[in-house]
C-alpha positions in Angstrom: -32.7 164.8 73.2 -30.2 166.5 71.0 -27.1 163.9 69.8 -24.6 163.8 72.2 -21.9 165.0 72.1 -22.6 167.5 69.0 -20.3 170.8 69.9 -17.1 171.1 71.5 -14.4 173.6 71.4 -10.5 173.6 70.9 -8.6 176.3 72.0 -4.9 175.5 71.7 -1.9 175.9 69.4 0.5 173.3 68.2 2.8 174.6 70.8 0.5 173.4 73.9 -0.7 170.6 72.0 2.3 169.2 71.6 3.6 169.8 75.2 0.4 168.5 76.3 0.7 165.0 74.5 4.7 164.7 74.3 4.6 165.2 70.7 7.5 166.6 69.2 6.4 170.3 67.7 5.9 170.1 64.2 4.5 172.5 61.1 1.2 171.6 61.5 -1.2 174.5 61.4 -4.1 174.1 63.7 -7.3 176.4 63.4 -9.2 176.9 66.7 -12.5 176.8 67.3 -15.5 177.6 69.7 -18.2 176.1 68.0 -16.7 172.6 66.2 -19.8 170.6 64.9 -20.3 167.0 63.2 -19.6 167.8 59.1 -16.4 169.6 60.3 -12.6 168.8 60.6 -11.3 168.1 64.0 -8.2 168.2 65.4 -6.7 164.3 66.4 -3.8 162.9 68.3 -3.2 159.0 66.3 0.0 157.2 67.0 2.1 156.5 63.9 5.2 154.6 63.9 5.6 154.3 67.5 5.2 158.1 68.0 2.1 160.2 68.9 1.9 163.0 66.1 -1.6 165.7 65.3 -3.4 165.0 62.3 -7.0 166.7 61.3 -10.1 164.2 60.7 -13.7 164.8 59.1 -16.4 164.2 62.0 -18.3 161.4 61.0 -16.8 157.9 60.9 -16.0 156.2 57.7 -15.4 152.5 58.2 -13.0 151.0 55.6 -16.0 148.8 54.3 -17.8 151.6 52.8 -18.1 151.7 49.3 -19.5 155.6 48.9 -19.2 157.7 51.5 -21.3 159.6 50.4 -24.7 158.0 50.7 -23.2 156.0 54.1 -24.8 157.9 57.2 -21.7 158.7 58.8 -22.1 158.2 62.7 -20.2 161.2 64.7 -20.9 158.9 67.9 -20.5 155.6 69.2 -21.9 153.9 72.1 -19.3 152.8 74.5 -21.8 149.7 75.5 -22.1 148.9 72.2 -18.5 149.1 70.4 -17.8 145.4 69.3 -20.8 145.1 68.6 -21.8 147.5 66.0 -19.8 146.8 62.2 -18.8 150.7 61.7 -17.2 150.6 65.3 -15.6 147.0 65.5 -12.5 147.4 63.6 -11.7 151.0 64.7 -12.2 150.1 68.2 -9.6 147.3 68.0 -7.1 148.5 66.3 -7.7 152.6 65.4 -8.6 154.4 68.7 -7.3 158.3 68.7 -7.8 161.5 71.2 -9.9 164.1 70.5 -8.2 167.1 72.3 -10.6 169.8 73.4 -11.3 172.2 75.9 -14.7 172.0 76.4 -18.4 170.7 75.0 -21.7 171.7 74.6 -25.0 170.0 75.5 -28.4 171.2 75.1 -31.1 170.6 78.7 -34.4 170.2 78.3 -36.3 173.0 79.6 -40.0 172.5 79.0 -40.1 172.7 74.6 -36.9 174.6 75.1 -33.7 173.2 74.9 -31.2 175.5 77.1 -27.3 175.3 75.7 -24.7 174.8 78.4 -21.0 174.8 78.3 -18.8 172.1 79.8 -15.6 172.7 80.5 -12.4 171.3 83.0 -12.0 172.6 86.4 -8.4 171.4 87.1 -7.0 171.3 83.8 -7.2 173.7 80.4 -7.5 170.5 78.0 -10.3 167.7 78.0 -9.4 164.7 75.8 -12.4 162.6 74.5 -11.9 158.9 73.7 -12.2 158.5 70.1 -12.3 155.8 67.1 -10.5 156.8 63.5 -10.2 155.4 60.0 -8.7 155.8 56.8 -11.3 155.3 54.2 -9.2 154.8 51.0 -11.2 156.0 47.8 -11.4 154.0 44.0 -8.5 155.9 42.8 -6.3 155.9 46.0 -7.4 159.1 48.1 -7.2 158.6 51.7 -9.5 160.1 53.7 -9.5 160.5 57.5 -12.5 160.4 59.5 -13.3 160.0 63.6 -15.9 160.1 66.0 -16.5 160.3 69.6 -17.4 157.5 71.6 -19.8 158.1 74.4 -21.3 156.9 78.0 -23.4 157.2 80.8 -23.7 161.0 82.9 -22.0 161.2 85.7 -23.5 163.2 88.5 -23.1 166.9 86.6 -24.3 165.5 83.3 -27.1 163.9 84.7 -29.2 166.9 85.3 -28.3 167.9 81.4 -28.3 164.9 79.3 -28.8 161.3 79.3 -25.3 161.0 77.4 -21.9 162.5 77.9 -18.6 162.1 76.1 -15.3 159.3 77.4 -12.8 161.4 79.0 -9.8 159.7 79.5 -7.5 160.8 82.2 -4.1 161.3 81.1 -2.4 158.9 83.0 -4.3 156.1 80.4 -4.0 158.5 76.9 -1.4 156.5 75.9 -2.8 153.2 76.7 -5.8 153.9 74.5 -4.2 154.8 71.9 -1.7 152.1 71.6 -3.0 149.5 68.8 -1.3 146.7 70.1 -3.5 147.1 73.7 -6.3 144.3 73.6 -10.3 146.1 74.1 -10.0 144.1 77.3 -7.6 146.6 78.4 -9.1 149.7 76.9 -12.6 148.7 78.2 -12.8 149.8 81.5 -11.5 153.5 80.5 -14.9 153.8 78.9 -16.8 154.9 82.3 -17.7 158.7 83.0 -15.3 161.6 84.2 -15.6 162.5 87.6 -18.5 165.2 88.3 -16.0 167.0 90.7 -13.7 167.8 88.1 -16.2 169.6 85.7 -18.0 172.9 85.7 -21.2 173.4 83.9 -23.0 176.8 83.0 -25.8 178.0 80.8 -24.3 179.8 77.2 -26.0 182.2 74.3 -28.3 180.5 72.7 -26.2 181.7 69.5 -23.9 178.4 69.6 -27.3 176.8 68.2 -25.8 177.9 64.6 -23.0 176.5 63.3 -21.8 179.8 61.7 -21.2 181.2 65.2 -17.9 180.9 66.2 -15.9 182.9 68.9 -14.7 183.1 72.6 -18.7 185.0 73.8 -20.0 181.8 72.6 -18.8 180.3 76.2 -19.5 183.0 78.3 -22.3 182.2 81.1 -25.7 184.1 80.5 -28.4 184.4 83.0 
């Protein structure tokens, strides 16, 4: 199996963003994107000072223990079973949980020794949020630099016949909970089950969204 979950897409502007989330519209530029992978910068929602605000993060976790981030295997996933557990997830998950706003994922089925792309995507709403964990790796010479990843769970129903994986979704009515650091995991925990079948959609995509340098709205459009 293919890492789960290792595309996604965002299609909204700070406008809709920040209506979605309550945010108070801002300056800050956000580039779109049909084909987001793990290396890249994603869009986050973090609370700061009391207040939810957007911020952009590299995808691949960077716990504040590492000395060089560059030789540190940076995980773009975490297992929801797992997250006190694990060292590069235990901090984070107590006290640094974010959103990842998107509109939809990717995840690759099995076919045979072919791997068929499919595109996962909201039925009742434009905007998916996935559970996430952040930090703020500070450098030798005071450089800060933001990093997240996507925590993960069991399918539900629709998944199921994809993948063994699929990512938190949150429903909205709790965003705020998980995101607010003084919440104990106790009261986060049970958020971390899998999003209702009923309210997803599933269809096969291009085989195109297989490279990262592919990157428009065709990439989401069902093929035979």
């Amino acid at each position: 199996m293919l890492p789960m979950c290792g595309r996604y897409t965002f299609t909204f502007d700070a406008q809709s963003l920040s209506e979605a989330f309550g945010m108070v519209p801002s300056g800050f530029h956000i580039n779109k994107g049909y084909n987001i992978a793990p290396g890249q910068y994603m869009v986050i929602v973090r609370p700061e000072k009391g207040h939810l605000v957007p911020d952009v993060a590299f995808w691949g976790l960077i716990p504040g223990w590492v000395k060089d981030p560059n030789v540190f295997s940076k995980p773009i996933n975490a297992r929801a079973e797992t997250l006190e557990e694990k060292p590069s997830f235990r901090t984070a998950f107590r006290r640094k949980r974010c959103i990842v706003p998107a509109s939809g994922f990717y995840e690759w089925k099995a076919e045979g020794k072919a791997k068929v792309p499919f595109y996962i995507h909201p039925t009742e709403e434009d905007l998916f949020a996935f559970a996430g964990l952040m930090e703020d790796w500070q450098g030798p010479n005071g450089e800060i630099m933001v990093s997240a990843c996507i925590i993960t769970t069991e399918p539900n129903e629709l998944m199921a016949g994809i993948h063994n994986r699929m990512p938190v979704i949150p429903p909205k009515a709790s965003w705020d909970l998980w995101m607010d650091p003084s919440a104990q995991t106790r009261e986060v925990q049970p958020l971390l089950v899998p999003y209702p079948a009923e309210l997803m959609a599933a269809h096969p995509v291009s085989s195109a969204v297989g490279n990262v340098r592919n990157d428009g709205p065709e990439l989401i459009l069902p093929v035979a």
